[in-house]
SEFIZA-3560 file (N, C-alpha, C; in Angstrom, 3 decimals):
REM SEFIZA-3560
<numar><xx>0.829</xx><yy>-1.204</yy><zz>0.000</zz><atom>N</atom></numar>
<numar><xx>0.000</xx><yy>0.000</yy><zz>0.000</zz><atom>CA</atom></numar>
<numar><xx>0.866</xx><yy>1.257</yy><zz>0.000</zz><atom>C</atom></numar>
<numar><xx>2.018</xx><yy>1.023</yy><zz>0.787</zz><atom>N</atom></numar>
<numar><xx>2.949</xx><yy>2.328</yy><zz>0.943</zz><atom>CA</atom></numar>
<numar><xx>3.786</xx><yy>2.894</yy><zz>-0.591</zz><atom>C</atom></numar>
<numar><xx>3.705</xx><yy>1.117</yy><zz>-1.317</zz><atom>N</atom></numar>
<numar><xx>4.385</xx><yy>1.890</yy><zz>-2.878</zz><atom>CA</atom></numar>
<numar><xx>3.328</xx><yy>2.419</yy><zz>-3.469</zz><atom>C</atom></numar>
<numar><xx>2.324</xx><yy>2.090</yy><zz>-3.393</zz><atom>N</atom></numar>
<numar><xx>0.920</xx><yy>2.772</yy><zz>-4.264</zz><atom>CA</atom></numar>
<numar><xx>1.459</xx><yy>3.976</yy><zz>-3.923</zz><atom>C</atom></numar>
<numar><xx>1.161</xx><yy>4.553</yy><zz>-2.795</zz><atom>N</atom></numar>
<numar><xx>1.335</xx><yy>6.232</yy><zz>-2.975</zz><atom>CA</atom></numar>
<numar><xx>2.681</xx><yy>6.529</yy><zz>-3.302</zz><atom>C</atom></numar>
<numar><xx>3.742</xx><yy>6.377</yy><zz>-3.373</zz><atom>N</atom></numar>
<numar><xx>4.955</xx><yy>6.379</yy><zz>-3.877</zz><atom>CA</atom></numar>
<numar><xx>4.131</xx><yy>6.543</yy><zz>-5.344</zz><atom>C</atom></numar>
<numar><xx>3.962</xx><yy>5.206</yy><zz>-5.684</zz><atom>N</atom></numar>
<numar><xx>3.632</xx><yy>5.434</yy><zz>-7.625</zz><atom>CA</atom></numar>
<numar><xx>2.585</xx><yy>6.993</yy><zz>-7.288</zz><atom>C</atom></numar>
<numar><xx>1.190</xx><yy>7.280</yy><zz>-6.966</zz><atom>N</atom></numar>
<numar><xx>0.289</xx><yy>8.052</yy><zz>-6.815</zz><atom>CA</atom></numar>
<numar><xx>1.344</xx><yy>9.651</yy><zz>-6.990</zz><atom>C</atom></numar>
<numar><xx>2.658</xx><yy>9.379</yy><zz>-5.875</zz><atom>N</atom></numar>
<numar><xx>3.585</xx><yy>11.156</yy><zz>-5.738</zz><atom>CA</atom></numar>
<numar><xx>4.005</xx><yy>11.093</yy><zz>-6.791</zz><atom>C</atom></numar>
<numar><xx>4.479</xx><yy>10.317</yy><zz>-7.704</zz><atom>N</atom></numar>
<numar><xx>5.433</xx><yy>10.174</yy><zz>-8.765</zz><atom>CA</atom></numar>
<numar><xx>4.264</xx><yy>10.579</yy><zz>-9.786</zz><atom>C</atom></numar>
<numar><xx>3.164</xx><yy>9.730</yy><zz>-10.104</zz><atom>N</atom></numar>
<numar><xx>2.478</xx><yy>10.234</yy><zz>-11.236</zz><atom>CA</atom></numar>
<numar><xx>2.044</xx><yy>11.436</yy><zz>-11.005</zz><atom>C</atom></numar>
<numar><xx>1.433</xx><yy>12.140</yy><zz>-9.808</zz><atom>N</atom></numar>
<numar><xx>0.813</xx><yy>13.279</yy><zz>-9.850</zz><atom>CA</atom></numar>
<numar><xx>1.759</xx><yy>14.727</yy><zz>-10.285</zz><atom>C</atom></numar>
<numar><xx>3.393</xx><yy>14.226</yy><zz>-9.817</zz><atom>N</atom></numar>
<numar><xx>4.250</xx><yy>15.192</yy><zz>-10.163</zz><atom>CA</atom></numar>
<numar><xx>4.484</xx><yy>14.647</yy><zz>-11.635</zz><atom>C</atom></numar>
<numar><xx>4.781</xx><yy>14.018</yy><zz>-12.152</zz><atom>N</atom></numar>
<numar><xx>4.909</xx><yy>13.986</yy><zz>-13.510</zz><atom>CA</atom></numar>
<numar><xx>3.540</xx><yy>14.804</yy><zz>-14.664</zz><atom>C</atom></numar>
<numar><xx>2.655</xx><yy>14.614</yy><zz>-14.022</zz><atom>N</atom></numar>
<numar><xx>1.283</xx><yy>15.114</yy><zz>-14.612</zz><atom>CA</atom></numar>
<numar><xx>1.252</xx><yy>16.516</yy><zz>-14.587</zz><atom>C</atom></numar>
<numar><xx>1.750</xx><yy>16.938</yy><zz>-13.055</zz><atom>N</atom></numar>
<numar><xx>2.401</xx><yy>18.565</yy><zz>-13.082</zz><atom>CA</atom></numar>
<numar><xx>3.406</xx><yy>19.389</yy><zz>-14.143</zz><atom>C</atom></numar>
<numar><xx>4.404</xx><yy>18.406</yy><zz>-13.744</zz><atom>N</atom></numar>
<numar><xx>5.062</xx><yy>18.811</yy><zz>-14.394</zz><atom>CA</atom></numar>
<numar><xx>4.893</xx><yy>18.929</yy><zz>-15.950</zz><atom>C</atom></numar>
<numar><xx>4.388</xx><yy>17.588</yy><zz>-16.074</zz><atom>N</atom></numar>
<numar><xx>3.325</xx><yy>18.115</yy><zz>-17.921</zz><atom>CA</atom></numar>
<numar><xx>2.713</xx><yy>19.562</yy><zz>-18.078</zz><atom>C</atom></numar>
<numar><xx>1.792</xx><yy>19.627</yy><zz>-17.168</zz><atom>N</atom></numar>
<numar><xx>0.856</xx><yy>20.980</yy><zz>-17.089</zz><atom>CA</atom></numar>
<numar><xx>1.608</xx><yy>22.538</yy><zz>-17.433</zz><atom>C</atom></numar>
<numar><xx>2.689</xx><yy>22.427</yy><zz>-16.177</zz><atom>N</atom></numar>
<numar><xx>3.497</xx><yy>23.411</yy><zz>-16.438</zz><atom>CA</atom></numar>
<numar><xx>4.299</xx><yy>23.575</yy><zz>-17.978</zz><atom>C</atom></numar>
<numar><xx>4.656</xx><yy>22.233</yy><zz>-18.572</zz><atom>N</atom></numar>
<numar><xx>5.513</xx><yy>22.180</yy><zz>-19.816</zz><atom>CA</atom></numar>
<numar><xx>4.358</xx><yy>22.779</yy><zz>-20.916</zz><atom>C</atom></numar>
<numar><xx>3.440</xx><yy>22.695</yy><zz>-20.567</zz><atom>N</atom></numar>
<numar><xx>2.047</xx><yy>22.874</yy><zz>-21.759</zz><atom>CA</atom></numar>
<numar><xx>1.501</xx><yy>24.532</yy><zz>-21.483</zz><atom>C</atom></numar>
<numar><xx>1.776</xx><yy>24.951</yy><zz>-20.007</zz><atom>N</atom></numar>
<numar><xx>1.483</xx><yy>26.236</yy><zz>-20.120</zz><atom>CA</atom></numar>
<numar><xx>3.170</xx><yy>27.078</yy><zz>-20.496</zz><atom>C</atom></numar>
<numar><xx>3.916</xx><yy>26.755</yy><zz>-20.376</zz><atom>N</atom></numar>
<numar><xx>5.457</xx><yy>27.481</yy><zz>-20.737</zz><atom>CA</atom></numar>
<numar><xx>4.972</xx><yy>27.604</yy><zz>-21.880</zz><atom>C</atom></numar>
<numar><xx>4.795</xx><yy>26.653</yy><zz>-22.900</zz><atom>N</atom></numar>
<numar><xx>4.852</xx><yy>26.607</yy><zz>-24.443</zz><atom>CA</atom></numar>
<numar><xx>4.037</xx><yy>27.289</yy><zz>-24.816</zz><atom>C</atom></numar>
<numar><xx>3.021</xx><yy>27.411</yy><zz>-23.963</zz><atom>N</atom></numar>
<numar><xx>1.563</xx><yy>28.595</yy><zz>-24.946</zz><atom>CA</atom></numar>
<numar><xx>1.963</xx><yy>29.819</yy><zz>-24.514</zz><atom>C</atom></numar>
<numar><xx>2.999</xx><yy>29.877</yy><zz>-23.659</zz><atom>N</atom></numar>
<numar><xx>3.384</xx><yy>31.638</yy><zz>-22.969</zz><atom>CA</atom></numar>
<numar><xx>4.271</xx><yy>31.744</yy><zz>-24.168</zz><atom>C</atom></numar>
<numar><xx>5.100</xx><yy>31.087</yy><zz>-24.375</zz><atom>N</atom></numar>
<numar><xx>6.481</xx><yy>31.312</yy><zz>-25.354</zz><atom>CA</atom></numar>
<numar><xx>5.663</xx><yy>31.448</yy><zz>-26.766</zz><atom>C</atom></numar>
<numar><xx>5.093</xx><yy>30.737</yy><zz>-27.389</zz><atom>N</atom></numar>
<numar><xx>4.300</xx><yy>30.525</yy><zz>-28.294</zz><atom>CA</atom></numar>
<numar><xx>3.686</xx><yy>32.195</yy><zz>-28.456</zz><atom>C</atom></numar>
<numar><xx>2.732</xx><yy>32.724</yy><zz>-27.617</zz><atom>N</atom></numar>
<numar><xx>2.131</xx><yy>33.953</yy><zz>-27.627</zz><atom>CA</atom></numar>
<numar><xx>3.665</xx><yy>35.186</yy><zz>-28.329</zz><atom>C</atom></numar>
<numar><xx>4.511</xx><yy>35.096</yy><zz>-27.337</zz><atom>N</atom></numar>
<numar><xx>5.197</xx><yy>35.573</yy><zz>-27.272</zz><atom>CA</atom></numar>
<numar><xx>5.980</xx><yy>35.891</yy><zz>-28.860</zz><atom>C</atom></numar>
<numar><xx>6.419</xx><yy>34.796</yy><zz>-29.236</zz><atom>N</atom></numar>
<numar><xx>6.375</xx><yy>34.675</yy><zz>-30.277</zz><atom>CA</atom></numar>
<numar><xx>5.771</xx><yy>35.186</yy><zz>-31.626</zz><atom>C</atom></numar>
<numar><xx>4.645</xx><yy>34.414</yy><zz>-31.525</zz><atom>N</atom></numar>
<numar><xx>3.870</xx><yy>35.370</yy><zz>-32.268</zz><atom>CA</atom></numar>
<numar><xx>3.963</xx><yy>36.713</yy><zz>-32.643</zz><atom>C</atom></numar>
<numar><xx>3.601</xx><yy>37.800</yy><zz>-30.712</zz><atom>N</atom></numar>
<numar><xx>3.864</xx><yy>38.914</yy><zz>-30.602</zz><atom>CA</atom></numar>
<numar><xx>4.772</xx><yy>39.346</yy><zz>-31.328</zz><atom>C</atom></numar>
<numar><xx>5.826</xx><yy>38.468</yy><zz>-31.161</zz><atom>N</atom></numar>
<numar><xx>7.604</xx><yy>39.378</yy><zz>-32.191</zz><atom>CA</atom></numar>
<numar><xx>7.074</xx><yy>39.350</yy><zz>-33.185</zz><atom>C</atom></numar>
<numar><xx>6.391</xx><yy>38.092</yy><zz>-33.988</zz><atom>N</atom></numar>
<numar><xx>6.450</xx><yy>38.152</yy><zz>-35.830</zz><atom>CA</atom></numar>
<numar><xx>5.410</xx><yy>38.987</yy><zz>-36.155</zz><atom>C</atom></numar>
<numar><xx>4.288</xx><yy>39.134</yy><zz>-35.055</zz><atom>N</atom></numar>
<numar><xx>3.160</xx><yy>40.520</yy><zz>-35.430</zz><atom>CA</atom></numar>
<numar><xx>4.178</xx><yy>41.935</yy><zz>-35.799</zz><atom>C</atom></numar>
<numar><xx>5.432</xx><yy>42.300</yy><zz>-34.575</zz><atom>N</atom></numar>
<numar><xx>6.112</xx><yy>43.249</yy><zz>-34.489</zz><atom>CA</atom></numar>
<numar><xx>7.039</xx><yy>43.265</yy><zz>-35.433</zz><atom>C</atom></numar>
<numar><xx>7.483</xx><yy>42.394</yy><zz>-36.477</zz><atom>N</atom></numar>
<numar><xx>8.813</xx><yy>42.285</yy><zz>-37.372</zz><atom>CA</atom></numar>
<numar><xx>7.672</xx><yy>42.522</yy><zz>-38.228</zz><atom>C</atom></numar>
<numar><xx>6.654</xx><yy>42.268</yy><zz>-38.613</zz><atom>N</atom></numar>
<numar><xx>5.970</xx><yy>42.297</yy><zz>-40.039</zz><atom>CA</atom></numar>
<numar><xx>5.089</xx><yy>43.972</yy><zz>-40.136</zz><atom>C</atom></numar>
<numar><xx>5.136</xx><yy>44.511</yy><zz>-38.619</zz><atom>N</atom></numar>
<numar><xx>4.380</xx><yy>45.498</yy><zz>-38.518</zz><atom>CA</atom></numar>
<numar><xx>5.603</xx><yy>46.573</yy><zz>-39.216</zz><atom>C</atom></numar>
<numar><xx>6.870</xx><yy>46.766</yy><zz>-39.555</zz><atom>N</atom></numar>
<numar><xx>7.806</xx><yy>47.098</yy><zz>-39.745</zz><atom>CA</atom></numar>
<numar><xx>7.690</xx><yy>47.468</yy><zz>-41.258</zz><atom>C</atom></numar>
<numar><xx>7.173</xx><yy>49.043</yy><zz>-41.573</zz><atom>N</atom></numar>
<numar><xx>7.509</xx><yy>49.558</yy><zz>-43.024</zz><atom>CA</atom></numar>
<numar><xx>8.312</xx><yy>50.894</yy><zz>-43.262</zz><atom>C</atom></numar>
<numar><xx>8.945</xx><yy>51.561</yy><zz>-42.461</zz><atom>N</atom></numar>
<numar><xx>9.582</xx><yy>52.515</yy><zz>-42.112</zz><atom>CA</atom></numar>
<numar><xx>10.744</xx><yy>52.675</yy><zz>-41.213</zz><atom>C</atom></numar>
<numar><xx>11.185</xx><yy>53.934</yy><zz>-41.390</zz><atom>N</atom></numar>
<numar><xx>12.306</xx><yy>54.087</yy><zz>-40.173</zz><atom>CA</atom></numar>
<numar><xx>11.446</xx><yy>54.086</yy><zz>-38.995</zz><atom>C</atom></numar>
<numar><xx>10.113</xx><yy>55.315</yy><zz>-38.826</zz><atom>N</atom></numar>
<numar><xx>9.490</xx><yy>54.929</yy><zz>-37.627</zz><atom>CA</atom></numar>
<numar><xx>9.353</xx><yy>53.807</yy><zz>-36.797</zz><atom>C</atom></numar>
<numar><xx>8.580</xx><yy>52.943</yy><zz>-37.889</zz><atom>N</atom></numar>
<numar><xx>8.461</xx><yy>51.503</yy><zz>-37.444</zz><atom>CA</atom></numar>
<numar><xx>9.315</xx><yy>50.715</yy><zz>-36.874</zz><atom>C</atom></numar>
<numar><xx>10.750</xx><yy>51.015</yy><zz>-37.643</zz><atom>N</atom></numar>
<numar><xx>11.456</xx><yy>50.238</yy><zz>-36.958</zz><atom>CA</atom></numar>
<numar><xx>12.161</xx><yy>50.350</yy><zz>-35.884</zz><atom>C</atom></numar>
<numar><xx>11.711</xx><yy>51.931</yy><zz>-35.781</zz><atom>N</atom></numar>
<numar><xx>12.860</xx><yy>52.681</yy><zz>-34.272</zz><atom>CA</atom></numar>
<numar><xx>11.654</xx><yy>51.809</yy><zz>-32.514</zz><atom>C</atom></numar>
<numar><xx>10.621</xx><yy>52.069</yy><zz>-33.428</zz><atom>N</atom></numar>
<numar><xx>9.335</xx><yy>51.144</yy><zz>-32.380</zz><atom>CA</atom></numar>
<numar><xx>9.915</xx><yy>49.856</yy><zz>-32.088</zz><atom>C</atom></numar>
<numar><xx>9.975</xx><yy>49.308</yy><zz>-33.179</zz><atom>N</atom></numar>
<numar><xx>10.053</xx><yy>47.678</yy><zz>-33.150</zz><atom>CA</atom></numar>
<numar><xx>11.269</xx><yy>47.169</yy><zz>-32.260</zz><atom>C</atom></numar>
<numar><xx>12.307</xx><yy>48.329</yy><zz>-32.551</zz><atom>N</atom></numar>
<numar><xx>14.011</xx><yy>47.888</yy><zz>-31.867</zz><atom>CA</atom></numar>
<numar><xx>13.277</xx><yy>48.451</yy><zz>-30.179</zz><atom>C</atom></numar>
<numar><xx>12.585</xx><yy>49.479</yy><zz>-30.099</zz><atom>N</atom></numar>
<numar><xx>12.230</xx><yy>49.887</yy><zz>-28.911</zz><atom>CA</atom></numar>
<numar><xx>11.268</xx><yy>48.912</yy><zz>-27.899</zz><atom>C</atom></numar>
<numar><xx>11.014</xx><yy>48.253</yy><zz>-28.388</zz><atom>N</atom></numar>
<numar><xx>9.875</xx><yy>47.322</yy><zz>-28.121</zz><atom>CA</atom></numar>
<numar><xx>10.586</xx><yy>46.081</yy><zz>-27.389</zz><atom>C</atom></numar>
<numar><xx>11.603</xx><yy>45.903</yy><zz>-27.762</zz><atom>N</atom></numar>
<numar><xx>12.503</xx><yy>44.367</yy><zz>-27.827</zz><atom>CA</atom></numar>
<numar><xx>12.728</xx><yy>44.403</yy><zz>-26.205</zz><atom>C</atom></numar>
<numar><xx>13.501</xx><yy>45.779</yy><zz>-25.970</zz><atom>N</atom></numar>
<numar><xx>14.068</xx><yy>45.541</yy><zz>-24.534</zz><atom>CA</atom></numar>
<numar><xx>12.487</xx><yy>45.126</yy><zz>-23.809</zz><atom>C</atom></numar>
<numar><xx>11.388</xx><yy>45.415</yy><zz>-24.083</zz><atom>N</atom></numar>
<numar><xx>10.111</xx><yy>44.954</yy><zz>-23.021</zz><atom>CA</atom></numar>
<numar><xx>9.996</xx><yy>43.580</yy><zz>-23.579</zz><atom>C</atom></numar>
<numar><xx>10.096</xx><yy>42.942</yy><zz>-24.754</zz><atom>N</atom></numar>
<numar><xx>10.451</xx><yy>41.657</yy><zz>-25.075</zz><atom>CA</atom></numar>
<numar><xx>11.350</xx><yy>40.616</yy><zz>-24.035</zz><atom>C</atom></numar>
<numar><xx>12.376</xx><yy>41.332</yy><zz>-23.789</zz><atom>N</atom></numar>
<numar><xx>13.729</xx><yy>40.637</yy><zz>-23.337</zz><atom>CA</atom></numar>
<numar><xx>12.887</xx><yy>40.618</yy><zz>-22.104</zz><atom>C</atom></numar>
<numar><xx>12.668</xx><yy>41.515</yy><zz>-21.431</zz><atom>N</atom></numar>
<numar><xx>12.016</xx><yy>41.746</yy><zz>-19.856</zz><atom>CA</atom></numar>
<numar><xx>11.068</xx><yy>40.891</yy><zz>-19.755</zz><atom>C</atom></numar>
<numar><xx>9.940</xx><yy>40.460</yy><zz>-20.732</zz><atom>N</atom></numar>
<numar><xx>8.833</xx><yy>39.462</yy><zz>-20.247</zz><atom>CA</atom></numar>
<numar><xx>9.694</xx><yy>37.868</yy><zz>-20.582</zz><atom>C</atom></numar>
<numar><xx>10.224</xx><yy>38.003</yy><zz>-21.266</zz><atom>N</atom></numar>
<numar><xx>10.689</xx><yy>36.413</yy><zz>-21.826</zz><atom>CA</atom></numar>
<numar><xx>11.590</xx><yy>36.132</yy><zz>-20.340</zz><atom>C</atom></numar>
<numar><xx>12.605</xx><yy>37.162</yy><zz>-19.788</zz><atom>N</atom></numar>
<numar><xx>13.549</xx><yy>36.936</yy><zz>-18.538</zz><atom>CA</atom></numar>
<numar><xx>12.470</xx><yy>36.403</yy><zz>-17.204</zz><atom>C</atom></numar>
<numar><xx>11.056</xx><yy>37.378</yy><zz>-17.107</zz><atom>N</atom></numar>
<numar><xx>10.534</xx><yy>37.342</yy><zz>-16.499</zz><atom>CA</atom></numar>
<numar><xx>9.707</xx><yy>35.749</yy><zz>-16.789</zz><atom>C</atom></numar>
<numar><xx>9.465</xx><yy>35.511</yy><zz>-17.418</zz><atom>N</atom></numar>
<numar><xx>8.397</xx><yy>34.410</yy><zz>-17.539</zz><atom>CA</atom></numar>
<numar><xx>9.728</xx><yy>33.667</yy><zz>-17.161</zz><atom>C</atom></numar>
<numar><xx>10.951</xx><yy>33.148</yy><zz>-17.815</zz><atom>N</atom></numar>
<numar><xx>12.097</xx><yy>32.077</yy><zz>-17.433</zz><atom>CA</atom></numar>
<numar><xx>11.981</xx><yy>31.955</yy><zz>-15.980</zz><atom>C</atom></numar>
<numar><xx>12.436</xx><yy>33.304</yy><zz>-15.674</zz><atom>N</atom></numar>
<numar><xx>12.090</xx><yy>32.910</yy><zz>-13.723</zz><atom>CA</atom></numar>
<numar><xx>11.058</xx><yy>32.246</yy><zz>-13.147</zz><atom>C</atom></numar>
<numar><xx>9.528</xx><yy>32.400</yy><zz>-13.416</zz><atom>N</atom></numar>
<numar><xx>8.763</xx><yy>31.838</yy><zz>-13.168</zz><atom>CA</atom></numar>
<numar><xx>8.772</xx><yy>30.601</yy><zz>-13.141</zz><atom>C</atom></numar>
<numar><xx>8.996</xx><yy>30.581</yy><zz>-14.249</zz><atom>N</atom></numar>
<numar><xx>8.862</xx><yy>28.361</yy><zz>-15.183</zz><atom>CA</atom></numar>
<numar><xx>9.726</xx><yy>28.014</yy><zz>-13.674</zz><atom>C</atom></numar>
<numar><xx>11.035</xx><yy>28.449</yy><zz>-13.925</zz><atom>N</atom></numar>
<numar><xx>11.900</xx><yy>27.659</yy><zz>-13.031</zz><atom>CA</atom></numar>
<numar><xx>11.810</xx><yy>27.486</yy><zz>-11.566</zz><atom>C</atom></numar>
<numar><xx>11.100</xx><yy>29.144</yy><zz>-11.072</zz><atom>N</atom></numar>
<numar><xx>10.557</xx><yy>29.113</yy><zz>-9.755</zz><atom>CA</atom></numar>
<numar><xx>9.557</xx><yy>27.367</yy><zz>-9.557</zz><atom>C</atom></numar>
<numar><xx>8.701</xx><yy>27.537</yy><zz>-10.120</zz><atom>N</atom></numar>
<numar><xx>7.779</xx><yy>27.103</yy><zz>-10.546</zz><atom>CA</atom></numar>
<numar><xx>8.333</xx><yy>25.162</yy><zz>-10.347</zz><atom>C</atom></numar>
<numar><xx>9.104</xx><yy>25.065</yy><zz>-11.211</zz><atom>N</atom></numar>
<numar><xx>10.020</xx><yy>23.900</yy><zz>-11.547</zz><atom>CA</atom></numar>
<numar><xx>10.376</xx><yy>23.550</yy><zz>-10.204</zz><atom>C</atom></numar>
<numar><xx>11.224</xx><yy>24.312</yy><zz>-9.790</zz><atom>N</atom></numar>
<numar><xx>11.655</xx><yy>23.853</yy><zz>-8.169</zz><atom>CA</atom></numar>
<numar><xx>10.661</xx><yy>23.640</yy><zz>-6.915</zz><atom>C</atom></numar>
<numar><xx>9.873</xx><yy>24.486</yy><zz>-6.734</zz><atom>N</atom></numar>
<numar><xx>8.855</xx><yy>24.382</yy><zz>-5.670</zz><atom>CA</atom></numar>
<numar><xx>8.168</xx><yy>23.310</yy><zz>-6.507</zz><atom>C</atom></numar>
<numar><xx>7.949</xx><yy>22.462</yy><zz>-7.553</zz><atom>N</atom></numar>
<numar><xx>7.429</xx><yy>20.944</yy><zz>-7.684</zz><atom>CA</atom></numar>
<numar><xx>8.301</xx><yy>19.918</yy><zz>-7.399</zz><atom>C</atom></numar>
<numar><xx>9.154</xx><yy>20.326</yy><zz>-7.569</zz><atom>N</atom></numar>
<numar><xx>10.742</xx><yy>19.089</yy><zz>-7.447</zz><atom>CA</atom></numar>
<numar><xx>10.619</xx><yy>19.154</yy><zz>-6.045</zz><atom>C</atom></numar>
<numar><xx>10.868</xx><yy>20.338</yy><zz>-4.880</zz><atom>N</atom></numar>
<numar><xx>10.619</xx><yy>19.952</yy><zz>-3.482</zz><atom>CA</atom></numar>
<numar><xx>10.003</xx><yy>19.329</yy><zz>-3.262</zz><atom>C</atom></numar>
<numar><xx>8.373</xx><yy>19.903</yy><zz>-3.601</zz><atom>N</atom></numar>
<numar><xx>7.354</xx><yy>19.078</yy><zz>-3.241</zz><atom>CA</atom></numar>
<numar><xx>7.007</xx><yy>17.367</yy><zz>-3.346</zz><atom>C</atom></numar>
<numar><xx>7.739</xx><yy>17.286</yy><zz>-4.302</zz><atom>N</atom></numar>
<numar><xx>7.586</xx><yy>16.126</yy><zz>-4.720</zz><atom>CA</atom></numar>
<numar><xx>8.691</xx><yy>14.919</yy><zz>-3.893</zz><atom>C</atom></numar>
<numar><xx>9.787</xx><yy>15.694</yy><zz>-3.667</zz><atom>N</atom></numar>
<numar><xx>10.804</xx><yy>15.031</yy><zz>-3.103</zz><atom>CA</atom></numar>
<numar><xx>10.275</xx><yy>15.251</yy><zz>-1.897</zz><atom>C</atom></numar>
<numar><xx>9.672</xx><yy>15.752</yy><zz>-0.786</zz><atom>N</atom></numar>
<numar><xx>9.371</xx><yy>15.938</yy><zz>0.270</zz><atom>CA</atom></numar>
<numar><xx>7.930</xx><yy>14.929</yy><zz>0.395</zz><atom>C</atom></numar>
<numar><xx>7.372</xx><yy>14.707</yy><zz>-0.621</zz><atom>N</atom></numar>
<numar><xx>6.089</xx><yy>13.574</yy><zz>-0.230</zz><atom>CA</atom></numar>
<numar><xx>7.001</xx><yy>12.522</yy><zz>-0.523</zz><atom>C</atom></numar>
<numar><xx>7.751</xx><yy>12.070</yy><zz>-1.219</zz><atom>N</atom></numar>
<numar><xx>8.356</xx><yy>10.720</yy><zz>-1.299</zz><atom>CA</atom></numar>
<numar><xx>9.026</xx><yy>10.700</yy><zz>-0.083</zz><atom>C</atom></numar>
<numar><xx>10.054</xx><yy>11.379</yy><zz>0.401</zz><atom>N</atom></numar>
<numar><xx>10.813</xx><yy>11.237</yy><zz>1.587</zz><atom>CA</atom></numar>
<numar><xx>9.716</xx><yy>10.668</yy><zz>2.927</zz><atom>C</atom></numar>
<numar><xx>8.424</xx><yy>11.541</yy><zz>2.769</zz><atom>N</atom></numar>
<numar><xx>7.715</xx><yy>10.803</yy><zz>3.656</zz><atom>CA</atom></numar>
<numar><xx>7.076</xx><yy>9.624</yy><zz>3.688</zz><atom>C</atom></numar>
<numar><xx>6.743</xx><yy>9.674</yy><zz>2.358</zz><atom>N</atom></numar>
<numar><xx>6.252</xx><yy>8.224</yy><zz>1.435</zz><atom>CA</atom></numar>
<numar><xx>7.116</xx><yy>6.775</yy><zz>2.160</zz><atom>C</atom></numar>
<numar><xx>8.347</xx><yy>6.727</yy><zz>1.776</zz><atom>N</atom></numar>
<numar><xx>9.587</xx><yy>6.278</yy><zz>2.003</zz><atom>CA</atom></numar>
<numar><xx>9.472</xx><yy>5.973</yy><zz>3.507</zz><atom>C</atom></numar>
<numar><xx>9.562</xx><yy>6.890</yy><zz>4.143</zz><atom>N</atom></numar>
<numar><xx>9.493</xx><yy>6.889</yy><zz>5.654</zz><atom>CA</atom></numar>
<numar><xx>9.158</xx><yy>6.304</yy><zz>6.360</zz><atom>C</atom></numar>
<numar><xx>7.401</xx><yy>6.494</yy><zz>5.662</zz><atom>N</atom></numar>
<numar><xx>6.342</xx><yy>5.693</yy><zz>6.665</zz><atom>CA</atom></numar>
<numar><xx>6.304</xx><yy>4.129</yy><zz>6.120</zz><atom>C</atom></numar>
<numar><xx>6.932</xx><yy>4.067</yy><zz>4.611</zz><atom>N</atom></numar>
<numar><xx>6.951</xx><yy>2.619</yy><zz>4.238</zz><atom>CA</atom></numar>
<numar><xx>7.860</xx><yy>1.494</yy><zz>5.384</zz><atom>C</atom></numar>
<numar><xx>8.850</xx><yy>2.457</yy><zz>5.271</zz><atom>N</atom></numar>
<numar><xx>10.139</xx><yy>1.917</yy><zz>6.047</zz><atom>CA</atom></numar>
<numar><xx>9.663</xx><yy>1.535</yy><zz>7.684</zz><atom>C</atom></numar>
<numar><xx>8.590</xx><yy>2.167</yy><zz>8.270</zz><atom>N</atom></numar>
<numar><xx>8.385</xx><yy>2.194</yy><zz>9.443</zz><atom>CA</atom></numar>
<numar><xx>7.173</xx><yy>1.053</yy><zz>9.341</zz><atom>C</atom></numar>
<numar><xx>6.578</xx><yy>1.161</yy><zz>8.290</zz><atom>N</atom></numar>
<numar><xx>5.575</xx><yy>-0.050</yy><zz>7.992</zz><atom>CA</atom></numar>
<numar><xx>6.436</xx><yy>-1.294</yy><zz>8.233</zz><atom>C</atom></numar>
<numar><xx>7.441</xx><yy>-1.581</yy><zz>7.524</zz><atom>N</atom></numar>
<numar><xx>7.346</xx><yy>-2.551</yy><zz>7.393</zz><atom>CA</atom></numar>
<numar><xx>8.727</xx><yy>-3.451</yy><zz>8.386</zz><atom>C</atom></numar>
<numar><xx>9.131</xx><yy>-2.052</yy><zz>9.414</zz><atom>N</atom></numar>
<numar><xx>9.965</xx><yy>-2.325</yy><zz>10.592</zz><atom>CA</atom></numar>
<numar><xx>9.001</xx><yy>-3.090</yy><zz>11.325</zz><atom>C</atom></numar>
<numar><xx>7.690</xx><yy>-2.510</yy><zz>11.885</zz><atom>N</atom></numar>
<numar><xx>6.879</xx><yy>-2.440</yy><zz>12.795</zz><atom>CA</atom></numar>
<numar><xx>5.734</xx><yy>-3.228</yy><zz>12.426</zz><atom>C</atom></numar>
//
């Protein structure tokens, strides 16, 4: 019974960790986009003094979202390592006792 939830921490963080991989990609994805809306919006010097002006708030959300993912990444990896450690624990004490 004690590996069931072992398997149960393991799949539920893997399933997370999917979730998160599926919302990164639609942030980056948007993002994306955004640039090729901004490279194609480009028919002038104006335009393009915008477009180069635009980038540094580019660089700033893409830096900003990286932190997140990874914030993000780690507080699941704890979590996850911290239910197995207990997982583990109480198995070990199961099957001392």
């Amino acid at each position: 019974a004690q590996f069931t939830r072992v398997n149960e921490i393991m799949t539920d963080g893997f399933q997370k960790a999917l979730q998160l991989n599926t919302e990164a990609m639609q942030q980056y994805a948007q993002l994306s986009a955004n640039h090729a809306q901004d490279v194609w919006g480009i028919s002038d010097f104006d335009s393009m003094q915008n477009y180069l002006s635009r980038q540094a708030e580019l660089m700033n959300q893409i830096g900003t979202r990286v932190t997140a993912d990874v914030q993000a990444y780690v507080a699941l990896g704890e979590s996850v390592s911290d239910n197995l450690q207990s997982a583990f624990k109480e198995s070990i004490t199961a099957l001392s006792g």
